[in-house]
VOGU-105550 format. One record per residue (C-alpha): residue number from 1; residue in one letter; x, y, z negated. Coordinates in Angstrom, 1 decimal. Each point is the difference from the previous one (the first is absolute). Layout:
VOGU-105550
<NUM; "A"; <X; Y; Z>>
...
END
This chain:
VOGU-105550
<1; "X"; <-4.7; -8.3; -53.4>>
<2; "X"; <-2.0; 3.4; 1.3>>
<3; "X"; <3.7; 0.4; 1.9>>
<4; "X"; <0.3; -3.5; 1.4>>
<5; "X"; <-3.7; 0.6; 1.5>>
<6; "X"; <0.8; 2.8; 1.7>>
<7; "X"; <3.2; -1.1; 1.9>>
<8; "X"; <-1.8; -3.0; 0.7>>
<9; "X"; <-2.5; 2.7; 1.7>>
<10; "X"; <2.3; 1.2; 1.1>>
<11; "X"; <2.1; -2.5; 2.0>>
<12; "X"; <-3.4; -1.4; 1.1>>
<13; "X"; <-0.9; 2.9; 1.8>>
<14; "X"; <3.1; 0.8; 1.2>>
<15; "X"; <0.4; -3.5; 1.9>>
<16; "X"; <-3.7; 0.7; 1.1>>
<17; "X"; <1.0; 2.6; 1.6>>
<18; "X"; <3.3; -0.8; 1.4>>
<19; "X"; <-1.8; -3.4; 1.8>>
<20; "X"; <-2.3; 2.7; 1.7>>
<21; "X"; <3.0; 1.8; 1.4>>
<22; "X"; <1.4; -3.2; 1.3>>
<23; "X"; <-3.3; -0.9; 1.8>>
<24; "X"; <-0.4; 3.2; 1.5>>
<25; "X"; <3.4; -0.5; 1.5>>
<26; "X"; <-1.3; -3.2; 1.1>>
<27; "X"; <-2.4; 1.4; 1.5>>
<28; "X"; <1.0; 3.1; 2.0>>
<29; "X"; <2.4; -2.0; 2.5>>
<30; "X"; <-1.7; -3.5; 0.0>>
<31; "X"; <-3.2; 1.1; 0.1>>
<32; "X"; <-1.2; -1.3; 3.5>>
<33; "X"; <1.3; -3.6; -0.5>>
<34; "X"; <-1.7; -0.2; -3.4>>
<35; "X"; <-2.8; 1.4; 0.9>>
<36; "X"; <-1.1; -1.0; 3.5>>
<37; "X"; <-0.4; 2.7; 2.2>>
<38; "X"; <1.3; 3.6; -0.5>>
<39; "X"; <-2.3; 1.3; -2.5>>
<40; "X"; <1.8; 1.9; -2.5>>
<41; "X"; <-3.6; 1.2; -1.9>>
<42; "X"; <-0.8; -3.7; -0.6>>
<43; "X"; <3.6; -0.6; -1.2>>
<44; "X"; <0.1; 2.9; -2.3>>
<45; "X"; <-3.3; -0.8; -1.3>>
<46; "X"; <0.9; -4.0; -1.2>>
<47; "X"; <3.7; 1.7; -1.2>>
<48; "X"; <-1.3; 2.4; -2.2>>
<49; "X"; <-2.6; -2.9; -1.3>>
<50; "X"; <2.2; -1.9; -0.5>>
<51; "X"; <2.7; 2.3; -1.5>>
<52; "X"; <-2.7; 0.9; -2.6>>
<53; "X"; <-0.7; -3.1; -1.0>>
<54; "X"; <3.2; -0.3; -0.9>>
<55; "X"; <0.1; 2.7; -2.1>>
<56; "X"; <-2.8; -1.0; -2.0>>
<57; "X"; <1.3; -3.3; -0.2>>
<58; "X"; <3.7; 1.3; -1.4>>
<59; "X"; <-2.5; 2.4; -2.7>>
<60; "X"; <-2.8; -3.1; -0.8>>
<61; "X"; <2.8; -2.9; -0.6>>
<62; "X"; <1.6; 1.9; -3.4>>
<63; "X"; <-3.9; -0.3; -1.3>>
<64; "X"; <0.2; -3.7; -0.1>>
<65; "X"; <3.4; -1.5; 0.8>>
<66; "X"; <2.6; 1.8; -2.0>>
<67; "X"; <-0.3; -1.4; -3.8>>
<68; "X"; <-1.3; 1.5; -3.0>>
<69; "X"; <3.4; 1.4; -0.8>>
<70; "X"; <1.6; 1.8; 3.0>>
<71; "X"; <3.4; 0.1; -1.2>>
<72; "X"; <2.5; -1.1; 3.1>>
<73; "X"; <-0.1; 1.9; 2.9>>
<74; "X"; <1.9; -3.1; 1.9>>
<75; "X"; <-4.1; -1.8; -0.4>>
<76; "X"; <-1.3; 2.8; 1.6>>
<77; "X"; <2.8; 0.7; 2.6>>
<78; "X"; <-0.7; -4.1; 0.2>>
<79; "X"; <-3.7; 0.1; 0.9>>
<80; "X"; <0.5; 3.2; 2.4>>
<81; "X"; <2.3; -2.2; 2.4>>
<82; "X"; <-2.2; -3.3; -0.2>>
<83; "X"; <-3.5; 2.4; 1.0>>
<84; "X"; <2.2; 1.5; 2.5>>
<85; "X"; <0.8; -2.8; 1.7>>
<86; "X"; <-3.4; -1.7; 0.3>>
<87; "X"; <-1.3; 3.5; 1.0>>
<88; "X"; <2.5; 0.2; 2.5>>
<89; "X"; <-0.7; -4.2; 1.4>>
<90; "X"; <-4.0; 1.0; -0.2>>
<91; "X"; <0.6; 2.9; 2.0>>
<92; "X"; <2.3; -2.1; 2.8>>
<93; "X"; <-2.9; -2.5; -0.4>>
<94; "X"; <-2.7; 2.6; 1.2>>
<95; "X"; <2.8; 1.1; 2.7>>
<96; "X"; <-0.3; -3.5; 1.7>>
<97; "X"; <-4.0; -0.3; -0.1>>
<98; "X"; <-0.2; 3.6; 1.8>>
<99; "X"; <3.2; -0.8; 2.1>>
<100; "X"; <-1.0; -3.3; 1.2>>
<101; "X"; <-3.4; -0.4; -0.4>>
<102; "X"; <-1.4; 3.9; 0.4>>
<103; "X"; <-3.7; 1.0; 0.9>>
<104; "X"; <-2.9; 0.7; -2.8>>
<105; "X"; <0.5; -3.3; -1.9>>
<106; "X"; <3.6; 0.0; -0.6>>
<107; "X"; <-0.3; 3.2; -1.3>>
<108; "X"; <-2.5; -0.5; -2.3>>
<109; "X"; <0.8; -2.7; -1.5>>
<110; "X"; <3.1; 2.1; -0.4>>
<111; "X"; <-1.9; 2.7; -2.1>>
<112; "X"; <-2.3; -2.9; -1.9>>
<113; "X"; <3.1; -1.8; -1.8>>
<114; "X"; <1.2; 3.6; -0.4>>
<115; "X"; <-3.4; 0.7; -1.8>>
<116; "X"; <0.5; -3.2; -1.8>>
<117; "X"; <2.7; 0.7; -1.8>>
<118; "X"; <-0.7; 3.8; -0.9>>
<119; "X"; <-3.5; -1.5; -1.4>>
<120; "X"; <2.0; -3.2; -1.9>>
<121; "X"; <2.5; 2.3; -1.7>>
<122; "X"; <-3.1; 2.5; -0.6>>
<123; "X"; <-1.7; -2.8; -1.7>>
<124; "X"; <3.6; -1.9; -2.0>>
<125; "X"; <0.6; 4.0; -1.4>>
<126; "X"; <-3.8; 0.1; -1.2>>
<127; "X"; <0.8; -3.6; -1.8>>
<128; "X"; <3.5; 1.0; -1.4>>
<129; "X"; <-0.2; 3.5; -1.5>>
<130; "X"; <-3.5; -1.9; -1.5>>
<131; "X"; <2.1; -2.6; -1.7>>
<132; "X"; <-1.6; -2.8; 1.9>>
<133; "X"; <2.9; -1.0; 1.6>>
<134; "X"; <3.4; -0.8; -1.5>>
<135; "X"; <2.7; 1.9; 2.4>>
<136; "X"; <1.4; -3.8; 0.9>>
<137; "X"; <-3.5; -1.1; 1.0>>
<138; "X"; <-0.4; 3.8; 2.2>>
<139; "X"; <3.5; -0.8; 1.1>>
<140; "X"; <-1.3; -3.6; 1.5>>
<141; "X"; <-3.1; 0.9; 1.3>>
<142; "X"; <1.7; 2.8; 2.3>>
<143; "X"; <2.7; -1.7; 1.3>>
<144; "X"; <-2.6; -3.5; 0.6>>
<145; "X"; <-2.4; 2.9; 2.2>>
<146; "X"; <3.0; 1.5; 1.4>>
<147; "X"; <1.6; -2.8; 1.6>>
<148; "X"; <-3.5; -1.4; 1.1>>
<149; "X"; <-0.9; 2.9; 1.6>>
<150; "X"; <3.6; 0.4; 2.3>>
<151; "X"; <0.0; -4.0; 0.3>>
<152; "X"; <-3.2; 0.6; 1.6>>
<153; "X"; <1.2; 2.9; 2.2>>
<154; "X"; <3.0; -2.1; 1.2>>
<155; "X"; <-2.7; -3.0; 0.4>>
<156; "X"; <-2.4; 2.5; 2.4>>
<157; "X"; <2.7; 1.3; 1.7>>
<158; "X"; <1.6; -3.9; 0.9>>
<159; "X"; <-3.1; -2.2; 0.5>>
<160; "X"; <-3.2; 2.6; 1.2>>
<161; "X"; <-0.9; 0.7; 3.2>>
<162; "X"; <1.7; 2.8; 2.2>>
<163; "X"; <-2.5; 3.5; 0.7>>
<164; "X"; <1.5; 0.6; 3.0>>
<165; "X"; <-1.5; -0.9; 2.9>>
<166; "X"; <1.4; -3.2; 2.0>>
<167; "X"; <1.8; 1.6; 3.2>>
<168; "X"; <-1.6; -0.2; 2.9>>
<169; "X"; <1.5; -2.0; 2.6>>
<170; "X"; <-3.0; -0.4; 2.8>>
<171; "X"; <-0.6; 3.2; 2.1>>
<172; "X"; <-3.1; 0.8; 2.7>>
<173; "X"; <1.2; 2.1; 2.3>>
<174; "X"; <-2.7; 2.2; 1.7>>
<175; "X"; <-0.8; 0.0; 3.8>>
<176; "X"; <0.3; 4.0; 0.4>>
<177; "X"; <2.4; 0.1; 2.5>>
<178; "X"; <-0.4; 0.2; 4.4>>
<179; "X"; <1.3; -2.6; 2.0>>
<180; "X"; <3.8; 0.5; 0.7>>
<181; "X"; <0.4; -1.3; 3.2>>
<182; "X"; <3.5; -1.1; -0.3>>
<183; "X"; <1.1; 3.2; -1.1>>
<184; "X"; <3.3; -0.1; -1.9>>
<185; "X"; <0.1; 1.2; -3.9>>
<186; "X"; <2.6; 0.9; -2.3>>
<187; "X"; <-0.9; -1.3; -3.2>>
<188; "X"; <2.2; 1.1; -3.3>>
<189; "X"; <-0.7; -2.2; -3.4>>
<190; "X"; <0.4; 2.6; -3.3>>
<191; "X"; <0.2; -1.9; -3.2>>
<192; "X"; <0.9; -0.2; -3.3>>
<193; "X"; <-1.3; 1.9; -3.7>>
<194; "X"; <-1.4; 3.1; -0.7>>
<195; "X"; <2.5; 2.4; 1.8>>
<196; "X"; <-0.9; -2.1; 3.2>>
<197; "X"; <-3.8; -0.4; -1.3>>
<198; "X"; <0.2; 4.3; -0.2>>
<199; "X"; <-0.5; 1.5; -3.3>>
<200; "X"; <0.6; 3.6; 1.3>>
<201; "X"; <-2.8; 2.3; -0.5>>
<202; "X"; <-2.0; 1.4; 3.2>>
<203; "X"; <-0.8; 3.2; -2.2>>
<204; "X"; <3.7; 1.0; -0.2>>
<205; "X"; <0.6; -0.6; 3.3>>
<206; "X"; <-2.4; 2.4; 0.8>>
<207; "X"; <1.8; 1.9; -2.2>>
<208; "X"; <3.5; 0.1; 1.9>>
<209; "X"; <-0.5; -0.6; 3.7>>
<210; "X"; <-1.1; 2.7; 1.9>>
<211; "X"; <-3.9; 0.2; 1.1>>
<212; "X"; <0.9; -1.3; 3.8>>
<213; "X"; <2.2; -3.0; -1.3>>
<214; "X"; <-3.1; -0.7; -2.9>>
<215; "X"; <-2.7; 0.0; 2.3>>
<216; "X"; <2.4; -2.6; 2.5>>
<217; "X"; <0.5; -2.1; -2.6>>
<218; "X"; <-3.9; -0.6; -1.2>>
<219; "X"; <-1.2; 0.6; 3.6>>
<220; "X"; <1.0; -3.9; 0.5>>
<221; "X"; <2.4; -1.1; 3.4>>
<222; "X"; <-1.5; -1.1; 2.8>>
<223; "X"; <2.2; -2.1; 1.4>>
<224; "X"; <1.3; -1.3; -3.7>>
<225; "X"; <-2.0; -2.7; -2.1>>
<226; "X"; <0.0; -1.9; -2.9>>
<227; "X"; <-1.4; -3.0; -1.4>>
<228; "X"; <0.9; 0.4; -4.1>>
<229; "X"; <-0.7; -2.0; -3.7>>
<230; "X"; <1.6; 1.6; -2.7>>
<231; "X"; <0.3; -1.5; -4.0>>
<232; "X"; <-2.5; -3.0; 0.7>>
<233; "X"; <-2.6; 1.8; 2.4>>
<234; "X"; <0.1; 3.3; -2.6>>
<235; "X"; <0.2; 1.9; 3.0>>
<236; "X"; <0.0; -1.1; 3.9>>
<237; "X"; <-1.9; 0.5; 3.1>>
<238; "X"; <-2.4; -2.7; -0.5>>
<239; "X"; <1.7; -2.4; 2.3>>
<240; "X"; <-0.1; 2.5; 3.0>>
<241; "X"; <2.9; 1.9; 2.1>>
<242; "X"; <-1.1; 3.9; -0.5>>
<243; "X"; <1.6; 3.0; 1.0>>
<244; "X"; <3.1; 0.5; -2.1>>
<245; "X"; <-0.7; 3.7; -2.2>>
<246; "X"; <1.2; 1.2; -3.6>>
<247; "X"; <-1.9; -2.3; -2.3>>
<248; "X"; <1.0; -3.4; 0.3>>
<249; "X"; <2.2; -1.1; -3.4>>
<250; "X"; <-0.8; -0.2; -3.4>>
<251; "X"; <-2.7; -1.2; -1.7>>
<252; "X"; <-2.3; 2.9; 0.4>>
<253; "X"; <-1.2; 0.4; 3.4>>
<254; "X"; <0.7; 2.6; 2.2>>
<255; "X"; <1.8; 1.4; -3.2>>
<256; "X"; <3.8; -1.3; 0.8>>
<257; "X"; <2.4; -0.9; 2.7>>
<258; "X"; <2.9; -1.8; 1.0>>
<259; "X"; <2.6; -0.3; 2.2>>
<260; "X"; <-2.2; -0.9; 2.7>>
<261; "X"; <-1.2; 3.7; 0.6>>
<262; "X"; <3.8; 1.0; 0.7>>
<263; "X"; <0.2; -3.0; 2.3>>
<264; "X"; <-3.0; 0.9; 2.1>>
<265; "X"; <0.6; 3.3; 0.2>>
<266; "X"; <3.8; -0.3; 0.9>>
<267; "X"; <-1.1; -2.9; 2.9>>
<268; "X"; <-3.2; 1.7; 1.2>>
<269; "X"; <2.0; 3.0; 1.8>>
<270; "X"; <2.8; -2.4; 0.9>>
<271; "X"; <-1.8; -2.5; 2.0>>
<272; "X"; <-4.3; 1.8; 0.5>>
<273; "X"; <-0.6; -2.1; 2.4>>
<274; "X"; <0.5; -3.3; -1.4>>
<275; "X"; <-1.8; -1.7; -2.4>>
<276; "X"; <1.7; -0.5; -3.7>>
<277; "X"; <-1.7; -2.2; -2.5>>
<278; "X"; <1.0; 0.0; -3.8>>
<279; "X"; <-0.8; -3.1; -2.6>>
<280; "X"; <0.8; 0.8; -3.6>>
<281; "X"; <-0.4; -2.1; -2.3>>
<282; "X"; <1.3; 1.4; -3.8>>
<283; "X"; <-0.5; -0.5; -3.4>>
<284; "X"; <0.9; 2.3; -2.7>>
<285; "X"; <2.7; -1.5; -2.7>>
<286; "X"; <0.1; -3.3; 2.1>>
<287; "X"; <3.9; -1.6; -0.2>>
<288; "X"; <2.2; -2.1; 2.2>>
<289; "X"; <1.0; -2.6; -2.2>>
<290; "X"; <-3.3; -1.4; -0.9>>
<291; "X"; <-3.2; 1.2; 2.1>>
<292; "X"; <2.1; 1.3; 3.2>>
<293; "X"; <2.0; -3.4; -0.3>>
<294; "X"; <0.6; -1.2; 3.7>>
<295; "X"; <0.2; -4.0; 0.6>>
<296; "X"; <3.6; 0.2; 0.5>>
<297; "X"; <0.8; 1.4; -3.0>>
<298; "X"; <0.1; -3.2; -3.3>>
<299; "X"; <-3.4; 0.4; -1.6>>
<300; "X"; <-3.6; 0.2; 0.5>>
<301; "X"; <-1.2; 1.7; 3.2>>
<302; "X"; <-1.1; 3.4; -1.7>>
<303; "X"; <-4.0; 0.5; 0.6>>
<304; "X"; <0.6; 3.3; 1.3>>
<305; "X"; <2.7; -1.6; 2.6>>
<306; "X"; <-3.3; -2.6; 1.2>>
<307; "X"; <-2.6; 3.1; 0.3>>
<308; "X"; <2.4; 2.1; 1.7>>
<309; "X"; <0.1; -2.6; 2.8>>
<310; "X"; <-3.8; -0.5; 0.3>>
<311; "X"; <-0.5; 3.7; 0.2>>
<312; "X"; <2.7; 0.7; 2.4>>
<313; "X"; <-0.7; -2.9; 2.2>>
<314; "X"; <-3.5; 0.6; 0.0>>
<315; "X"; <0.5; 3.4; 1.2>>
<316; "X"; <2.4; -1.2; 2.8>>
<317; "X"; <-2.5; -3.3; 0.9>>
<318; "X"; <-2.8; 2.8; 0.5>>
<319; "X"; <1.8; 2.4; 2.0>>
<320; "X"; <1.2; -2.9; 2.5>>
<321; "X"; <-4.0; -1.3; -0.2>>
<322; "X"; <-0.5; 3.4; 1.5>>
<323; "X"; <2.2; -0.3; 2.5>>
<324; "X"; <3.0; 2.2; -1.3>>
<325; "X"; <3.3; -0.9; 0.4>>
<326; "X"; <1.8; 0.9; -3.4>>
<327; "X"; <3.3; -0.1; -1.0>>
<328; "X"; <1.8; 0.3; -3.6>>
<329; "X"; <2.5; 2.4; 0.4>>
<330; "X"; <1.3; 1.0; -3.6>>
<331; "X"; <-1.6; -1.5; -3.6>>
<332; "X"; <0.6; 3.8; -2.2>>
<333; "X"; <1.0; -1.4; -3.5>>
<334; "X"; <-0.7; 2.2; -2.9>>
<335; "X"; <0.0; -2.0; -3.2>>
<336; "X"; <2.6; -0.8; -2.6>>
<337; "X"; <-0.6; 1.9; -3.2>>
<338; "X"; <-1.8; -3.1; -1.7>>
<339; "X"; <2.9; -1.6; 0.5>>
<340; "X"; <3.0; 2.5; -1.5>>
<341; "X"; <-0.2; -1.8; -3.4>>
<342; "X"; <2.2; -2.6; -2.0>>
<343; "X"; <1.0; -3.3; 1.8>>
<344; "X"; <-2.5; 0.9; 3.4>>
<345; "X"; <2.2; 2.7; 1.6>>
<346; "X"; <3.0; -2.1; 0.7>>
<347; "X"; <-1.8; -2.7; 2.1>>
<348; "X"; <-2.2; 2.6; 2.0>>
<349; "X"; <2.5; 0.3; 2.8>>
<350; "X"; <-0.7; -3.3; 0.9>>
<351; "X"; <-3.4; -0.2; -0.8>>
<352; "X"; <-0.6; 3.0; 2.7>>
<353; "X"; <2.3; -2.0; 2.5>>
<354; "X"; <-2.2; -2.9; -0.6>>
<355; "X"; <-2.8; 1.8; 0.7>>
<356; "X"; <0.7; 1.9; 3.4>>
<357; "X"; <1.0; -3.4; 0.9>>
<358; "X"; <-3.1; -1.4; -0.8>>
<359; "X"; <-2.1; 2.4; 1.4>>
<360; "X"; <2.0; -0.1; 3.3>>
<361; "X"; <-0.6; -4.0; 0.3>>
<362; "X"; <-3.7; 0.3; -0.7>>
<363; "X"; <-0.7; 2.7; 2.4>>
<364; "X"; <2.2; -1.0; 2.4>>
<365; "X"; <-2.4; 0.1; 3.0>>
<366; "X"; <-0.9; 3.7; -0.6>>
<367; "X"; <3.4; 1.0; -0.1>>
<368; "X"; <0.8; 2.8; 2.3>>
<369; "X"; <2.9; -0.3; 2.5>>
<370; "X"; <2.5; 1.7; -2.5>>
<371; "X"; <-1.4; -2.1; -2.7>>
<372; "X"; <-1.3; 0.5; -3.2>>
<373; "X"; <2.1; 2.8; -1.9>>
<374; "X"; <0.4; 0.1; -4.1>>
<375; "X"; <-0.3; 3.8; -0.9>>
<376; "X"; <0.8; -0.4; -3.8>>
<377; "X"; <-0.3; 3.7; -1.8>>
<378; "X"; <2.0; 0.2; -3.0>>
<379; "X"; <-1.7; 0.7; -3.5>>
<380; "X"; <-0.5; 3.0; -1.8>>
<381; "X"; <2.8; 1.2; -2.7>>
<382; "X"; <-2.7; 0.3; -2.6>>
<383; "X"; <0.8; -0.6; -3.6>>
<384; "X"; <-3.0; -2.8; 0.2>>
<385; "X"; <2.3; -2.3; 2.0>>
<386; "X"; <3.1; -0.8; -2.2>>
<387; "X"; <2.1; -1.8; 2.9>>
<388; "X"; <-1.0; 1.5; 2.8>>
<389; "X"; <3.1; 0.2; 1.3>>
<390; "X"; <0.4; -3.7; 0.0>>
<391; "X"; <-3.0; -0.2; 2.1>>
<392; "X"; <1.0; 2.7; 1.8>>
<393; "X"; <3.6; -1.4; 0.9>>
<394; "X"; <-1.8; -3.5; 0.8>>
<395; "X"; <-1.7; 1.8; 2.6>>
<396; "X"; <2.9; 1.4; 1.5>>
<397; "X"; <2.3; -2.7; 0.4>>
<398; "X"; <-2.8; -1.9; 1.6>>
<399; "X"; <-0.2; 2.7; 2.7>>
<400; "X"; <3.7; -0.4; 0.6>>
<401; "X"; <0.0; -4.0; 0.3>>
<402; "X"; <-3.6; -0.7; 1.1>>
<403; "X"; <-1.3; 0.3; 3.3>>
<404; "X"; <-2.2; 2.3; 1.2>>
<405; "X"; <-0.4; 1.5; -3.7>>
<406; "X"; <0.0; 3.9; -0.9>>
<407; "X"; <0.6; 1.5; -3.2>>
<408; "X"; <-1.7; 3.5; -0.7>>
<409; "X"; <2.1; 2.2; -2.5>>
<410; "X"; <-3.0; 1.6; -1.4>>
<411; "X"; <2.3; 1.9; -2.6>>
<412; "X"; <2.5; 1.0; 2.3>>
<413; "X"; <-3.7; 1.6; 1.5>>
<414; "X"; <-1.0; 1.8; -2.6>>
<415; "X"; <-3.4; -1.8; -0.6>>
<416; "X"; <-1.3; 1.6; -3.2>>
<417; "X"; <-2.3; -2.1; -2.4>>
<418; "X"; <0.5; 2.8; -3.0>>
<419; "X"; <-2.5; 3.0; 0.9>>
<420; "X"; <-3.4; -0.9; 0.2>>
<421; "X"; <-2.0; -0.1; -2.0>>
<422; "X"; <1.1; 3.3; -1.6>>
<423; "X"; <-1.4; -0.5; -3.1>>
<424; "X"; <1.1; -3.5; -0.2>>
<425; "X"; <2.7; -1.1; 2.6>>
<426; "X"; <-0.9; -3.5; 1.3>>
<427; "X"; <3.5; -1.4; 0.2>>
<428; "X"; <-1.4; -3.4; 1.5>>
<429; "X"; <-0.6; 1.4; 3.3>>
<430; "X"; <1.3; 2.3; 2.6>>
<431; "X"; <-1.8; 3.7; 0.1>>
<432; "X"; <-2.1; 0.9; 3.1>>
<433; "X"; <2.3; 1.4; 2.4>>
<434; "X"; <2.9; -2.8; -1.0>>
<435; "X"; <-2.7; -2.3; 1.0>>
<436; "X"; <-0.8; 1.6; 3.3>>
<437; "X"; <4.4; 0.3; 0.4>>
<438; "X"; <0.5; -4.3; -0.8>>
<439; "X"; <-2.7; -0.2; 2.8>>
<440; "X"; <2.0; 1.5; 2.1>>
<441; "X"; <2.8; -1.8; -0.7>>
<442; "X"; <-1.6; -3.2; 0.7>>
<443; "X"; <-0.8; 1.5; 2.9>>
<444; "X"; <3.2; 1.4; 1.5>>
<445; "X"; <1.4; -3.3; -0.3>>
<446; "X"; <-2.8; -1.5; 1.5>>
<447; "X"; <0.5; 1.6; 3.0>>
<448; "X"; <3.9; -0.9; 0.4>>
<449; "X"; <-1.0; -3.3; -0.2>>
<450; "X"; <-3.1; 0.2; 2.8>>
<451; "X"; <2.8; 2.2; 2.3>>
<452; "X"; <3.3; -1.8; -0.9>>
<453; "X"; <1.0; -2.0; 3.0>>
END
């Protein structure tokens, strides 16, 4: 019996320990999309909580579910695969309430069924070794709290009410600007997720360019502005055009930037003495086939799609209340990672066709002469995007059959997303000078289409 015991220790422990290996390498590549945003300390903290609880569990359960008289290890092998797999559906469970729901109470009612059940099995061993329970009467009382307590989680995550914030879809725009007097603008629209929002780091770019290019690119342009709401008003210029300088992405401020400080830097020398305005509108993790979703495509118009157009038109309705004239020459389209998954990558080729399209016919009377160009970058090889070549090839065979539509190779450029942070690579996002480089290439092309005949 003293032998039976100890393998049944034995295997208990060893499974234990096994399911924390498994979520560990759950959790080093999916991290971000079970946790919300990037924040590996947060994930590492709820995996090792959890993967400890586990253990306990796989040690506690031999003290009042195996029998009197351990003798078969197929009972014990038995009981390891049945708390293994409602460890593994709790933990998926607590995945979906910090996934879908995120913010402070998603998360701890997370950690309060977690708490739950340590304390139940805390209280069900006190009971058992005691004699006051039989093991069938432990056995049912466990499983009875168990199933409660992820019936419950699946129950929150179903019927409560989303944290997030609704998005906004109304915008102010703020009377900061002179009159224009007719004047003639170029106006370029940069959207998409976080690699249009900017999630390269101002420090590092401080880092690499030399002290003259630094001090041009937080100095501001004068004759470059932009109007800008990033992730749901995280970030943005409060509903006024400002000078265009290092600063203007992410959802730190004046701690990131996007593609939009490449842009004005490339079109400021090219054309200094005529005015350039920028609107950029971006959200971070945002997708195509649900919140991007264009009218044209089958589906609900995404809500992203609808505040997009508010904020864009807005911006154009102001500048023409000033007495601008402003023309759309290119929408710069950097977005397509959220959607390099399972059955959404096939259809995004025409989801993006669908949306140029769309955006063309709403904004048809601030179409420039050469009309509104697509510039469609291509996503990042990272090993976060599984098919990011379907995505990618989407992209280019629309730039061989659409019109006016430009596909930017930016792995044939070299854009690197794999150095920075050193400690910690970000592989989400493009490092600081790749940043500054798919600016450019927005821009290059951007001026082929203002000069083609």
């Amino acid at each position: 019996m003293a032998n039976a015991l100890i393998n049944s220790q034995i295997f208990f422990w060893l499974g234990g320990l096994l399911s924390v290996l498994a979520i560990a390498a759950l959790l080093i590549p999916f991290r971000k999309y079970y946790f919300g945003d990037w924040n590996a300390k947060r994930a590492s903290i709820i995996g090792v909580g959890i993967g400890v609880c586990i253990v306990i569990f796989s040690a506690w359960t031999t003290a009042f579910l195996s029998p009197t008289n351990v003798t078969d290890k197929v009972f014990v092998i038995r009981w390891v695969i049945v708390s293994l797999s409602l460890l593994v559906l709790y933990f998926l469970a607590l995945c979906l309430i910090t996934l879908k729901r995120g913010g402070a109470r998603g998360y701890n009612l997370s950690v309060i069924i977690l708490a739950t059940l340590v304390g139940s099995l805390f209280l069900l061993t006190f009971f058992r070794s005691n004699g006051i329970l039989s093991p069938l009467v432990s056995s049912v009382i466990f499983c009875s709290m168990y199933a409660s307590a992820v019936l419950a989680t699946i129950f929150y995550n179903a019927f409560s009410p989303s944290a997030e914030a609704p998005v906004v879809k109304d915008f102010f725009i703020r009377d900061t600007l002179p009159q224009g007097n007719g004047q003639k603008v170029k106006v370029i629209l940069l959207n998409g997720q976080s690699n249009a929002e900017g999630v390269s780091r101002v420090a590092y770019l401080k880092k690499y360019a030399s002290e003259e290019e630094f001090m041009r690119y937080t100095s501001g342009y004068e004759n470059v502005m932009i109007n800008y709401f990033n992730y749901n008003g995280a970030t943005s210029s409060g509903g006024a055009f400002e000078y265009l300088s290092a600063g203007e992405g992410g959802d730190v401020k004046r701690a990131f930037y996007g593609p939009e400080l490449g842009l004005a830097d490339a079109l400021s020398r090219r054309y200094p003495d005529e005015k350039i305005f920028i609107i950029k509108y971006a959200w971070g993790g945002s997708d195509l086939h649900t919140q991007w979703l264009s009218p044209s495509s089958d589906g609900r118009t995404g809500e992203l799609y609808k505040a997009f157009v508010n904020f864009t038109r807005g911006c154009l309705d102001y500048l023409k209340k000033k007495n601008y004239d402003p023309k759309i020459y290119v929408m710069c389209w950097m977005q397509g990672e959220s959607d390099a998954f399972g059955v959404y990558a096939a259809p995004y080729a025409k989801r993006s066709e669908n949306l140029i399209c769309d955006v063309r016919k709403e904004f048809s009377d601030y179409a420039s002469d050469k009309g509104i160009w697509f510039l469609d970058a291509g996503i990042s090889d990272s090993p976060y995007w599984p098919l990011y070549k379907v995505v990618n090839e989407g992209k280019k065979k629309n730039a061989e059959s659409v019109g006016k539509y430009i596909y930017l190779d930016t792995i044939a450029a070299g854009l690197e997303y794999d150095k920075e942070p050193a400690d910690c690579p970000d592989k989400a996002h493009y490092d600081s000078m790749s940043m500054l480089k798919l600016g450019t290439m927005f821009a290059d092309e951007t001026i082929k289409v203002i000069e083609s005949d």
